[in-house]
C-alpha positions in Angstrom: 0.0 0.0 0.0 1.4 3.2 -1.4 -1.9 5.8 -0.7 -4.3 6.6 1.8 -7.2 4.1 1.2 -10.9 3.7 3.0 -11.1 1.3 5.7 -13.5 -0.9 3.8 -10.8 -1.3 1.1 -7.6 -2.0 3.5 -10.0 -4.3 5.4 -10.6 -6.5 2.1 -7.3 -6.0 1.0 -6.1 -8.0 4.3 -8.8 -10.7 4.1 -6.0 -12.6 2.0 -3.8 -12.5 5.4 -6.7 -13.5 7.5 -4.2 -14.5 10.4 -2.0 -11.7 10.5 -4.4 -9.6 9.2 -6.0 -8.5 12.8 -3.3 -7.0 13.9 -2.7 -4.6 10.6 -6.4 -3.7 10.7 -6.0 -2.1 14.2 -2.7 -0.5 13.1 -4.4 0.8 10.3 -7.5 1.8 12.2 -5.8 3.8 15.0 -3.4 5.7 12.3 -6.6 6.9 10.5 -8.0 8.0 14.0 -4.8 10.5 15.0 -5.9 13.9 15.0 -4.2 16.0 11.7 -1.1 18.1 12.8 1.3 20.1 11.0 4.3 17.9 10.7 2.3 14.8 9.5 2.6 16.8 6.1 6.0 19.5 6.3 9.3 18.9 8.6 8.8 21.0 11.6 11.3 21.7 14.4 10.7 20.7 18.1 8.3 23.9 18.5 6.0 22.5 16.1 7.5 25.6 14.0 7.5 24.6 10.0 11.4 24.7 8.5 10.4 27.2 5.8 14.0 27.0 4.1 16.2 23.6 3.7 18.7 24.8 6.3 22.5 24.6 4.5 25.6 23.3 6.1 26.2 27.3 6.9 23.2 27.2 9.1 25.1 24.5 10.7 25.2 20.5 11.1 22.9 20.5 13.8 20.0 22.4 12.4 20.5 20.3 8.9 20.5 17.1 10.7 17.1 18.4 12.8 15.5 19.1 9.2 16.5 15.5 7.9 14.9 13.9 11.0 11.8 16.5 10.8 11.6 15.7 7.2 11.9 11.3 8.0 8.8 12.0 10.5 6.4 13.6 7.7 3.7 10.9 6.9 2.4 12.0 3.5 4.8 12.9 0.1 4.7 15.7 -1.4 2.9 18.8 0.3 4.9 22.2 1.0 4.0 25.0 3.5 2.3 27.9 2.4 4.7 31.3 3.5 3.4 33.2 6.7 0.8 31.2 7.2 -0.7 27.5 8.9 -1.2 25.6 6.1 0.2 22.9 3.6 -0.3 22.9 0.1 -0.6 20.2 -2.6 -1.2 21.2 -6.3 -4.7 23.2 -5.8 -5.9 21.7 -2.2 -4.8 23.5 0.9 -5.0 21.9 4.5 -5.5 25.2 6.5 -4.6 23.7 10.3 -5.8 26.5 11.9 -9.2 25.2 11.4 -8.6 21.4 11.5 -9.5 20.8 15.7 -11.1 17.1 15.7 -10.4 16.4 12.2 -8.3 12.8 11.9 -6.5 11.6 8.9 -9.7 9.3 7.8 -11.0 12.7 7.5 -8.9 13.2 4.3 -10.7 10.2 2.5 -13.0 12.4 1.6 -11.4 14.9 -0.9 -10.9 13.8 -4.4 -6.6 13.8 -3.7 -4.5 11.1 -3.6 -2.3 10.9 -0.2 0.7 9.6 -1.3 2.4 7.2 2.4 5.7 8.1 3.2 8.7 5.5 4.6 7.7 6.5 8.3 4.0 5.9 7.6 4.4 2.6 6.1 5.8 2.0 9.3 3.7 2.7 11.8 1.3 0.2 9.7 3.8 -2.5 9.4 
């Protein structure tokens, strides 16, 4: 599994692994139930604080290595932050987090975009 996908259709896709298959469907079902936050999409720093730059090695090793580990953590490919502002962009569709309270990532099943699973999401379903 490469994308975000409905419960129904992970659930069926497991029925094949019937025995191991339990396990996976409660991974999968408590990753769709965490609540949407910023760095699930962008690297962020410690203070929840979007990188908005790629630091350099100027900006010195440490910062660049916290950007690589920010970066590892994201969950979904390909969104970027929008400048000056609490939101994540991908092609046309914006996730504005300033209004996301109680929204979880099954939430996102229900725009027509595909959410493409990064390594570290893969996993956390593994």
């Amino acid at each position: 599994m490469k994308n975000l996908i409905s419960m129904v259709d992970f659930i069926l896709e497991q029925h094949e692994q019937c025995i191991s298959s339990t396990n996976a469907i409660y991974k999968y079902a408590n990753f769709l139930k965490k609540a949407l936050e910023l760095w699930m999409f962008v690297p962020c720093d410690e203070n929840g604080d979007v990188f908005e730059v790629v630091p350099y090695y100027s900006d010195g090793i440490e910062k660049v290595n916290e950007y690589k580990k920010a970066k590892e953590r994201c969950l979904f490919e390909g969104f970027k932050s929008v400048p000056f502002s609490n939101s994540v962009r991908k092609g046309n569709y914006i996730i504005d987090f300033n209004y996301t309270e109680n929204i979880n990532i099954e939430s996102l099943l229900h725009h027509d975009i595909v959410f493409e699973l990064t390594q570290a999401a893969l996993k956390k379903l593994e």
